[in-house]
VOBA-1610 file (N, C-alpha, C; in pm, whole numbers, padded with zeros to 5 digits, always signed):
BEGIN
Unk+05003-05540-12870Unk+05021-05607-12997Unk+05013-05505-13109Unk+05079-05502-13265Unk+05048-05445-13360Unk+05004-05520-13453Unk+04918-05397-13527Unk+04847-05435-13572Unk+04875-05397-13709Unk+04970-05514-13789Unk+05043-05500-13912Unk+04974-05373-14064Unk+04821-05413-14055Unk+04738-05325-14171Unk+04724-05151-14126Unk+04688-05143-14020Unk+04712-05037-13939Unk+04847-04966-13831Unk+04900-05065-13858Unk+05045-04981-13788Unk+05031-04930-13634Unk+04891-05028-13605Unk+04894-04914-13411Unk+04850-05058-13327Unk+04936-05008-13222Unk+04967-05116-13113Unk+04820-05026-13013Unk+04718-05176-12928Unk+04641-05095-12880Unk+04592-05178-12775Unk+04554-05131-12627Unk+04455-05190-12540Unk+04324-05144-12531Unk+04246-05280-12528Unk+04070-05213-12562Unk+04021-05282-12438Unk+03967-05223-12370Unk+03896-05286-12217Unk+03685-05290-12297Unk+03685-05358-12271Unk+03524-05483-12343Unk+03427-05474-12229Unk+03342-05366-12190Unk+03247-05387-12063Unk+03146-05474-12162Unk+03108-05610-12072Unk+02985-05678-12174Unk+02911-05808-12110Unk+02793-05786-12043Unk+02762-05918-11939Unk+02779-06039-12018Unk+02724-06024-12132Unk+02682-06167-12205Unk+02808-06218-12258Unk+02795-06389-12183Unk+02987-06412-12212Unk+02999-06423-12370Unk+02900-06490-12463Unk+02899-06514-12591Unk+02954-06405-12678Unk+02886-06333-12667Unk+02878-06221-12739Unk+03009-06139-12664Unk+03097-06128-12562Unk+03190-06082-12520Unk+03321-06156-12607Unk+03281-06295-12623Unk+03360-06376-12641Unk+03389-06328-12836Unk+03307-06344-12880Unk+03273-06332-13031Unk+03359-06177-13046Unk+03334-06045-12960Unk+03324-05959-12991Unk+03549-05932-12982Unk+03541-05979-12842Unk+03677-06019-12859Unk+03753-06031-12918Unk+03716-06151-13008Unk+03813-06219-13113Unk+03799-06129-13195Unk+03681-06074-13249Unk+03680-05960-13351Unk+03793-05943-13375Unk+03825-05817-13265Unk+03953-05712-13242Unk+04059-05794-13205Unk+04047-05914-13161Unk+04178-05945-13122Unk+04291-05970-13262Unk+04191-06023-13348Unk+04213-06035-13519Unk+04291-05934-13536Unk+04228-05834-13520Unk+04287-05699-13570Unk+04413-05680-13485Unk+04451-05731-13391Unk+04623-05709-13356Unk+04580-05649-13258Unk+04490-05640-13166Unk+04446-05559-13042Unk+04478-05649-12948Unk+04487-05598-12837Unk+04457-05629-12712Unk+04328-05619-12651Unk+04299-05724-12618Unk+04130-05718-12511Unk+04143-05745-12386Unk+04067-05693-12289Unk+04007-05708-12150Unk+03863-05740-12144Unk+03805-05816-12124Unk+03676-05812-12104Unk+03589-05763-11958Unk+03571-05759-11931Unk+03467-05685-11805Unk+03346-05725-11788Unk+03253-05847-11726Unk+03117-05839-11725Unk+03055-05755-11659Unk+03113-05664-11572Unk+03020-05524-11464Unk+03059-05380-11501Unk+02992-05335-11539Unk+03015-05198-11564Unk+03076-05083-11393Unk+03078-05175-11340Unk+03090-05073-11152Unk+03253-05144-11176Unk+03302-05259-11229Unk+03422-05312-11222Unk+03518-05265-11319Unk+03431-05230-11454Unk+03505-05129-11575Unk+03587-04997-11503Unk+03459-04963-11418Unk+03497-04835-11370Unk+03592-04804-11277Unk+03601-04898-11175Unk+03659-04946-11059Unk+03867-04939-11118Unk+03837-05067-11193Unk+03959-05050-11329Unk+04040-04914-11348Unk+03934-04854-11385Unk+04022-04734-11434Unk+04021-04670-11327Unk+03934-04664-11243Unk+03939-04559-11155Unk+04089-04609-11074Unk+04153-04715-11069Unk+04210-04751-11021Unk+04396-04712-11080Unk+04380-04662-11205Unk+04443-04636-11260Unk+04541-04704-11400Unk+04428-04809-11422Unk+04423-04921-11526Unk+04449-04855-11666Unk+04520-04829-11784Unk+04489-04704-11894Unk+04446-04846-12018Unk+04368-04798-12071Unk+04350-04869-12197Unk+04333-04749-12313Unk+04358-04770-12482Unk+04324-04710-12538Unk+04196-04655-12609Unk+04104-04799-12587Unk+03957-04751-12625Unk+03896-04836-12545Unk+03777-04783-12555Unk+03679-04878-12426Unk+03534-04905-12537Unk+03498-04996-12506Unk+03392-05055-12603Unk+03293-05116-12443Unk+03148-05061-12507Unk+03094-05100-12328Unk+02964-05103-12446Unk+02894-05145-12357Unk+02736-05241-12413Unk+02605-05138-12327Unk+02516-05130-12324Unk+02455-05046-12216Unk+02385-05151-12087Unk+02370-05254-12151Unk+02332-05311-12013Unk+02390-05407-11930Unk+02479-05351-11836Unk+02544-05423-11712Unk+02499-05408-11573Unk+02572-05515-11555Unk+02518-05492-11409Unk+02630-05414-11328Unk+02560-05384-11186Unk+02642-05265-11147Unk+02594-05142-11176Unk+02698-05061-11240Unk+02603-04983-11360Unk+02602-04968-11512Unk+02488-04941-11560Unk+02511-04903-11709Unk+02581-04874-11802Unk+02623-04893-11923Unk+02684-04821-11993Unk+02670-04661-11986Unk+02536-04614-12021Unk+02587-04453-11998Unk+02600-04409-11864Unk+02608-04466-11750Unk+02648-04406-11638Unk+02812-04428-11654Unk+02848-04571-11681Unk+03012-04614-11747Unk+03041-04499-11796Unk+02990-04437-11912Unk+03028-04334-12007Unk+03043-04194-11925Unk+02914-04151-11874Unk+02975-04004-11767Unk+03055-04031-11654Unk+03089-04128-11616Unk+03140-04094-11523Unk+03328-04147-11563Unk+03336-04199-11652Unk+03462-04191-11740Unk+03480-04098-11800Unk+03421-03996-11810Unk+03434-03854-11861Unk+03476-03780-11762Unk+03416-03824-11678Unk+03488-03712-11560Unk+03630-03748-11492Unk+03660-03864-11500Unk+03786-03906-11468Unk+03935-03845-11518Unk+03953-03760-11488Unk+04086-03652-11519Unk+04169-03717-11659Unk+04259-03854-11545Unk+04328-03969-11632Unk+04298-04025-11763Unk+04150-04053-11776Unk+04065-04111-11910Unk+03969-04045-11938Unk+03955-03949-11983Unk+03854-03865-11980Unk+03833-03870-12160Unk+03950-03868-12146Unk+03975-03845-12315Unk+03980-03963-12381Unk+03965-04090-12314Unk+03979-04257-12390Unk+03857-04244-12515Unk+03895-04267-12585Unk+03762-04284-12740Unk+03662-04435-12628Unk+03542-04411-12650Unk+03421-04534-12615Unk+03329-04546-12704Unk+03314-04635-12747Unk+03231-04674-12863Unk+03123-04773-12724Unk+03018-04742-12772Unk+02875-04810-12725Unk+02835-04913-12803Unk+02841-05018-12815Unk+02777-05104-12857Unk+02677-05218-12806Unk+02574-05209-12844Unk+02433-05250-12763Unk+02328-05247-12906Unk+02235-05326-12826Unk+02089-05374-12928Unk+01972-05256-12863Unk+02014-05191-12729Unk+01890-05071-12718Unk+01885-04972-12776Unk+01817-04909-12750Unk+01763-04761-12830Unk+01822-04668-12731Unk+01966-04635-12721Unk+01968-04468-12610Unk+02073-04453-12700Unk+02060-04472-12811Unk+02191-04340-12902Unk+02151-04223-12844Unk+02085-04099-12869Unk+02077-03977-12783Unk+02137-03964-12666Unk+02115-04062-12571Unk+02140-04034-12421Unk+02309-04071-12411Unk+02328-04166-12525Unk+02453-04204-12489Unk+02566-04112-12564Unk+02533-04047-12681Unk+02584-03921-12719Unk+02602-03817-12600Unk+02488-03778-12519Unk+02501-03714-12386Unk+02616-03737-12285Unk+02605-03893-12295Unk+02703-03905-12235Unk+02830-03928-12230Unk+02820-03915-12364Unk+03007-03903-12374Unk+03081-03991-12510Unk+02962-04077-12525Unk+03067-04169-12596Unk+03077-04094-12767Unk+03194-04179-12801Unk+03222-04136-12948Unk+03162-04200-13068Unk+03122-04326-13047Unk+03046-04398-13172Unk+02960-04500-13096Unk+02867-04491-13174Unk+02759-04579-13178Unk+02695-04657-13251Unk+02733-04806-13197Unk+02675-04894-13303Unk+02579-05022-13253Unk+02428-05030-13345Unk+02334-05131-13266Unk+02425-05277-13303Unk+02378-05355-13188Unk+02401-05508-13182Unk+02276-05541-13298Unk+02244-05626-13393Unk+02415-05685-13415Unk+02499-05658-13505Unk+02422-05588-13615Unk+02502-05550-13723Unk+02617-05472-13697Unk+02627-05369-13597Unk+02686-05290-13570Unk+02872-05376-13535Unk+02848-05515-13528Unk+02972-05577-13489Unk+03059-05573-13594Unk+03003-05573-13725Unk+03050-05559-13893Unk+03145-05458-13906Unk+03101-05320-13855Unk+03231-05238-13882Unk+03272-05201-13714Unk+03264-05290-13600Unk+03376-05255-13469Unk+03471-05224-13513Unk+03575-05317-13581Unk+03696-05272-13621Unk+03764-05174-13675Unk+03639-05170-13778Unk+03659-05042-13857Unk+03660-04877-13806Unk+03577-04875-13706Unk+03505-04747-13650Unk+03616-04754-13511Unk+03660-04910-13449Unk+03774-04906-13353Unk+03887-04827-13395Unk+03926-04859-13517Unk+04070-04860-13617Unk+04065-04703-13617Unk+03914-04633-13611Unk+03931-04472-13699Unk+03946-04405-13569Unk+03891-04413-13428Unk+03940-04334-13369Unk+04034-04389-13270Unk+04114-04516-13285Unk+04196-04535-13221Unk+04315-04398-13333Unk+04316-04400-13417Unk+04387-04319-13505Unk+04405-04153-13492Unk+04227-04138-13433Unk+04246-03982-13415Unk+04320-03990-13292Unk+04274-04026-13213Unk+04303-03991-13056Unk+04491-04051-13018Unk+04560-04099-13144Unk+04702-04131-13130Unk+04742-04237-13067Unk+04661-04329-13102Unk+04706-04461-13001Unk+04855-04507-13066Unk+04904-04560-12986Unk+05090-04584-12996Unk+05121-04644-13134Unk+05178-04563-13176Unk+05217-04612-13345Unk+05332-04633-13328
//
């Protein structure tokens, strides 16, 4: 889909157990002319891509089941294919540090942090060249 204010067509894959808040977070971006996938397992996010699934940004939560967001995060780093996908973390815990470690590009707490998704989606879907 495009996204008329921004000019960029985009797929966002959503790792996020809690359906509410998957659901809410969704529509967010879907507003914004995105495409969503949602994911409740972080081992199934991974599985996805590992499989050779491409999305343009990945938005993951830290606590899933399966595994984690920052295990999600290193080990999507190491993936040749997506290594380079922008991931924004969004979660209500405390591992900004660890999750910087691990890879991701922005970090924002639940819940306020849902206020600028779009915004912080929109800026590095932009660096990283998503299909204009």
């Amino acid at each position: 889909m495009r996204d008329a204010r921004r000019g960029l067509e985009a797929s966002i894959l959503y790792a996020e157990e809690a359906e509410a808040v998957a659901d809410a977070v969704r529509e967010t971006l879907e507003a914004e002319g995105w495409r969503v996938e949602v994911c409740a397992r972080g081992d199934e996010a991974l599985r996805r891509l590992g499989e050779g699934e491409r999305f343009d940004l990945l938005v993951v939560s830290y606590l899933l089941p399966g595994i984690n967001g920052l295990e999600l995060a290193r080990r999507v780093r190491a993936l040749p294919e997506v290594s380079r996908t922008p991931i924004i973390m969004l979660t209500a815990s405390e591992v900004e540090p660890e999750a910087r470690r691990a890879g991701v590009d922005a970090f924002l707490r639940k819940p306020r942090g849902v206020f600028s998704l779009a915004e912080t989606a929109a800026r590095l879907l932009e660096r990283s060249g998503a299909r204009n």
